[in-house]
N, C-alpha and C positions, 0 to 999 in steps of 0.2 A: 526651821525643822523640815527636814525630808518628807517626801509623802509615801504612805504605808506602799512597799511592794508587793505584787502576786507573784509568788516562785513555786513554782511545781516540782518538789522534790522527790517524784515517781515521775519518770519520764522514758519513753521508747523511740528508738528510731531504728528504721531498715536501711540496709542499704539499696541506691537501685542498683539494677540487675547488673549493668554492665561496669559496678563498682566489684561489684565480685571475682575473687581472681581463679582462672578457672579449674585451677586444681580443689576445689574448693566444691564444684560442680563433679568434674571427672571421680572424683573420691565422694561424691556423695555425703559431704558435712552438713553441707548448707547451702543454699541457694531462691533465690526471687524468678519466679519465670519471665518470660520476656514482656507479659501482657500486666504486669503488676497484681496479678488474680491471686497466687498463694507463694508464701514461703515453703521451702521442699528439704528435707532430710531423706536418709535411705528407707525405705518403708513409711514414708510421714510427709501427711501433708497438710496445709494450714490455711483457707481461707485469707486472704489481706482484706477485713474489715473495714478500715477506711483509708482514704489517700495522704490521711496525717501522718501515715507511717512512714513518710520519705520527707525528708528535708524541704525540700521549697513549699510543699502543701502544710507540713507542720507548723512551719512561719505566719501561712497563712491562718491559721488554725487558731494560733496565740495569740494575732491580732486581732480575731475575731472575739476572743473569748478575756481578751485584756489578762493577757498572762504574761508579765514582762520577761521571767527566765524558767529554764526549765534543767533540772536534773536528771540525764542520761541516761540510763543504768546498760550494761550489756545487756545483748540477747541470752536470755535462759536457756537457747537451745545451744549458744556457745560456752559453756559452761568446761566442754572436752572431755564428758565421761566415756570410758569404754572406749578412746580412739586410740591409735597407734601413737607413740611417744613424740615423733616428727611430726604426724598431720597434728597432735592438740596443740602444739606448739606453737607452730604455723595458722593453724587458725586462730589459737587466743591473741596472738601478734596480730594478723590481720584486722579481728575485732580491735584494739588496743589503737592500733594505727588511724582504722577509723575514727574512732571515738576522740582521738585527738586531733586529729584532722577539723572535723567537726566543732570542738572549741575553738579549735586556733583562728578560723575564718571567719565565728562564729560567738565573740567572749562575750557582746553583750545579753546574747540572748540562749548561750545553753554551756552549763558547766557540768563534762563526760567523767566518765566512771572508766577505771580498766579492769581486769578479769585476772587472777591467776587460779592455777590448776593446783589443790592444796596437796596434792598426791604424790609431788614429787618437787617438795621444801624448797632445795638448791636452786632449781631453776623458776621457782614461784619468785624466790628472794631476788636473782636476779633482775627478773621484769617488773618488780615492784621499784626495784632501782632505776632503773629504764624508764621506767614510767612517769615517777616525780622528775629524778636530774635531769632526764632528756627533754621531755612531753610535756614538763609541768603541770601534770594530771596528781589531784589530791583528793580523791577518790575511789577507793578498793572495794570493787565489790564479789561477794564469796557468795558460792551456794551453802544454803542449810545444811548439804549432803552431798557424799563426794565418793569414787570409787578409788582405793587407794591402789596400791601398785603388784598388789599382788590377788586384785578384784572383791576388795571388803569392803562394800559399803561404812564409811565412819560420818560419825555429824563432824561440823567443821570447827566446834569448841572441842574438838581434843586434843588433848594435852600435846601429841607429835606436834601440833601445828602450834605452836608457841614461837617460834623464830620469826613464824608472819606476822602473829602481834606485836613483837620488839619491835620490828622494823616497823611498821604501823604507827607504834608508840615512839620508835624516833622519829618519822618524818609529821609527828600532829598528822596523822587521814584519818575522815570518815569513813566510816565502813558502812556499807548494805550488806544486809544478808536478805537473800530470795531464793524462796522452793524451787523445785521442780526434779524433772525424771524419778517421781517418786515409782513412776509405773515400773522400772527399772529392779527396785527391788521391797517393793510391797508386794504381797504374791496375790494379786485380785485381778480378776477381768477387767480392764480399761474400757468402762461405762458408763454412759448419763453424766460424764464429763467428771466421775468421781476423784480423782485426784485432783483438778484444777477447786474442785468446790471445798471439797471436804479436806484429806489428805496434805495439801501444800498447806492447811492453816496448822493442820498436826504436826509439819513439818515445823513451819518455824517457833510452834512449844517447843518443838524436842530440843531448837538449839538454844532458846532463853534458858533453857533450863540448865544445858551444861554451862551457857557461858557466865551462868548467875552463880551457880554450884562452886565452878574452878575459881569463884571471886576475880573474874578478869575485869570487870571496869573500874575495881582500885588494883589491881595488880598492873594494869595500865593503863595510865590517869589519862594519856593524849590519846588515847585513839577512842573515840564514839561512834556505837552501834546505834544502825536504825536497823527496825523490822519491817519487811514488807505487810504489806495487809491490816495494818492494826496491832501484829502476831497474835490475831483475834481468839484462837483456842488458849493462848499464855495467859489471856487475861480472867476466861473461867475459870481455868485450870488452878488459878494460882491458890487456892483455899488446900485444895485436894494436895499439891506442890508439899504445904508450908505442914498439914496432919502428915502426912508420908516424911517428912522430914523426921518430926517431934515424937511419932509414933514408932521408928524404926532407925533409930540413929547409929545401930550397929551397920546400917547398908550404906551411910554416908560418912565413916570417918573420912578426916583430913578435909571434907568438903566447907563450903560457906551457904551458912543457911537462907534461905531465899526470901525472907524479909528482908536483908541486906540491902537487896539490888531493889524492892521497890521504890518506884519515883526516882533512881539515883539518875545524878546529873550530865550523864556520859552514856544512857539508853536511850534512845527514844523510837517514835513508832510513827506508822503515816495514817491518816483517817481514810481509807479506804478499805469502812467494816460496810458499810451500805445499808445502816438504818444507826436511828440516833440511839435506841435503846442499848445500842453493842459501844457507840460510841461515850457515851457516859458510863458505861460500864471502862473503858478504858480510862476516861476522864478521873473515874472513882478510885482506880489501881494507882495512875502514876504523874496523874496534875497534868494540868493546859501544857506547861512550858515542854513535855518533854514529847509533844503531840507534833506534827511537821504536816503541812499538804501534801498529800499524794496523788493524785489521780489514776495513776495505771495507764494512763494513754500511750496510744489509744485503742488498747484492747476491748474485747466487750465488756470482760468484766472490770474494765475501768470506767471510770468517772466520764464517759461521752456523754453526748447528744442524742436523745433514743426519745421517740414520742412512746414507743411501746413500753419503755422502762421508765418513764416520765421523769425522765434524768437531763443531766446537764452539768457543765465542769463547776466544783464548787455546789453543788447543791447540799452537801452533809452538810457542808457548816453552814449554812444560809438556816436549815432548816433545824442546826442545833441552836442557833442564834431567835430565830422564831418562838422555840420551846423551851427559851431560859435555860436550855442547858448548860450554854458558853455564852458570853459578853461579846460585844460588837470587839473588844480590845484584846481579849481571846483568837476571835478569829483573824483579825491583823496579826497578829503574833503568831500564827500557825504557819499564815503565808507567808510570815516576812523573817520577824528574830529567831522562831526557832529554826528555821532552815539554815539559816546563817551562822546560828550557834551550832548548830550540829557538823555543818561544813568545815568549822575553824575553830568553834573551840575559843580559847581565850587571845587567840588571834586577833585584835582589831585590826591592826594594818591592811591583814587579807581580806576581812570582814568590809572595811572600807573601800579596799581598791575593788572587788566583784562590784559594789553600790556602783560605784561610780562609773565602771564600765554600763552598767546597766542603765544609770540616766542619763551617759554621755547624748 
């Protein structure tokens, strides 16, 4: 019998500076300064917290902290909203390019996510094709919210965006979905980090909700969502959800009601709520198996290293494990099959061959 693996299925990486192509700089997307001190957008700028954020220190990082693989996800700031049609393109390919790059040199120890832009279908589908046939990347990751082409904020479970899910659903991908530029179009003063704390978990209720509503995890049985963060507000939320259904079902014809999707076996969620109480509250919505490691690294509000936050990678479930919350066979399972299930699905072959690169 194999021995249990640690896969971090919340995973970041930058690129360094001089990986950046410099249209990319000149136009003001995105950019790493030359001192590795912050990442930089046009009017925005970002501390780099710690030196995990670049490839050969993240290696380091994971051996320290016995993480055998780690799950990629794009950069949130590449996401493409609000950009000209050419530059998002050009950068979501650059992200895309990287991130594969990154597996291909890299299979034992981190399997990449690529990005499309849902706003403009034709050319999403495209590079989701690109992605798997070319790049062999089995990984789609979508933001909760997106500006479409004519500047309308939509969530990403709407209905236009149904051809990304076929495709999804043909090629068996995982999907991530993760917040962000809620500042964009929530009409508040951008303060005390309010969108990153509050906001981004409301974000990804609002897409549980439609993608529970439109009954997409039986309308398409291969593709499996995970939610970043827990999708910590979905899981209060979900009482208030199921009365609002029952109590007003003139505002939901044709929809599926959101008992449906509890616990179903094609959602799942990452444990980075950051106290046990949220995390059993999640345990209590939708069962161990459909729970995944996440860490978020290495952002702050991820799973680091912090004497002030008296944190460290893997501390939730050590300390769900402590309080009876989850089973020592629980939290193996967090790290190991449900990551893998979530990856592939009823896939062994793939399931096996990822193992195996990892204990090569």
């Amino acid at each position: 019998m194999r021995r249990k693996l640690r896969i971090n299925g919340h995973s970041h990486l930058l690129p360094y500076p001089h990986q950046i192509p410099d249209f990319m700089r000149e136009k003001e997307i995105f950019w790493v300064d030359e001192d590795k001190k912050f990442m930089l957008q046009k009017g925005w700028k970002r501390p780099v917290t710690d030196s995990s954020f670049f490839l050969n220190e993240k290696l380091e990082w994971m051996e320290k902290y016995n993480i055998d693989h780690a799950v990629v996800l794009n950069l949130s700031q590449l996401y493409g909203n609000g950009l000209r049609v050419e530059e998002m393109k050009k950068a979501l390919r650059f992200q895309n390019d990287f991130n594969a790059k990154v597996q291909h040199d890299n299979p034992k120890k981190f399997t990449c996510g690529f990005v499309v832009h849902p706003g403009f279908v034709r050319g999403a589908l495209w590079e989701i094709e690109r992605c798997v046939e070319d790049l062999g990347m089995k990984l789609l990751c979508l933001p909760t919210h997106y500006m479409d082409s004519i500047g309308t904020w939509r969530c990403i479970f709407d209905e236009e965006n149904e051809p990304i899910f076929e495709m999804a659903n043909k090629y068996n991908l995982a999907v991530e979905v993760h917040p962000y530029d809620g500042e964009k179009f929530i009409k508040l003063e951008n303060t005390a980090w309010r969108f990153h704390l509050i906001w981004m978990l409301a974000q990804c209720a609002d897409a549980y909700h439609f993608l529970t509503l439109n009954g997409y995890p039986n309308k398409y049985p291969n593709m499996r969502v995970c939610f970043a963060h827990g999708g910590q507000l979905a899981q209060i939320n979900l009482g208030r959800r199921i009365q609002g259904f029952d109590g007003r079902p003139d505002l939901f014809e044709g929809k599926v009601h959101p008992r449906k999707s509890v616990g179903h076996k094609n959602i799942f969620f990452d444990t980075l709520v950051h106290d046990t109480r949220s995390l059993k509250l999640l345990l209590d919505n939708q069962s161990a198996k459909q729970i995944i490691t996440g860490l978020d690294d290495p952002y702050p509000l991820g799973e680091m290293e912090s004497v002030s936050q008296s944190s460290y990678p893997g501390k939730i479930l050590d300390l769900a494990v402590d309080e009876k919350i989850i089973t020592k066979e629980d939290q193996d399972d967090m790290w190991d099959h449900n990551v893998l299930q979530w990856l592939f699905g009823e896939d062994e072959k793939e399931k096996e061959k990822l193992v195996n690169k990892i204990l090569s």
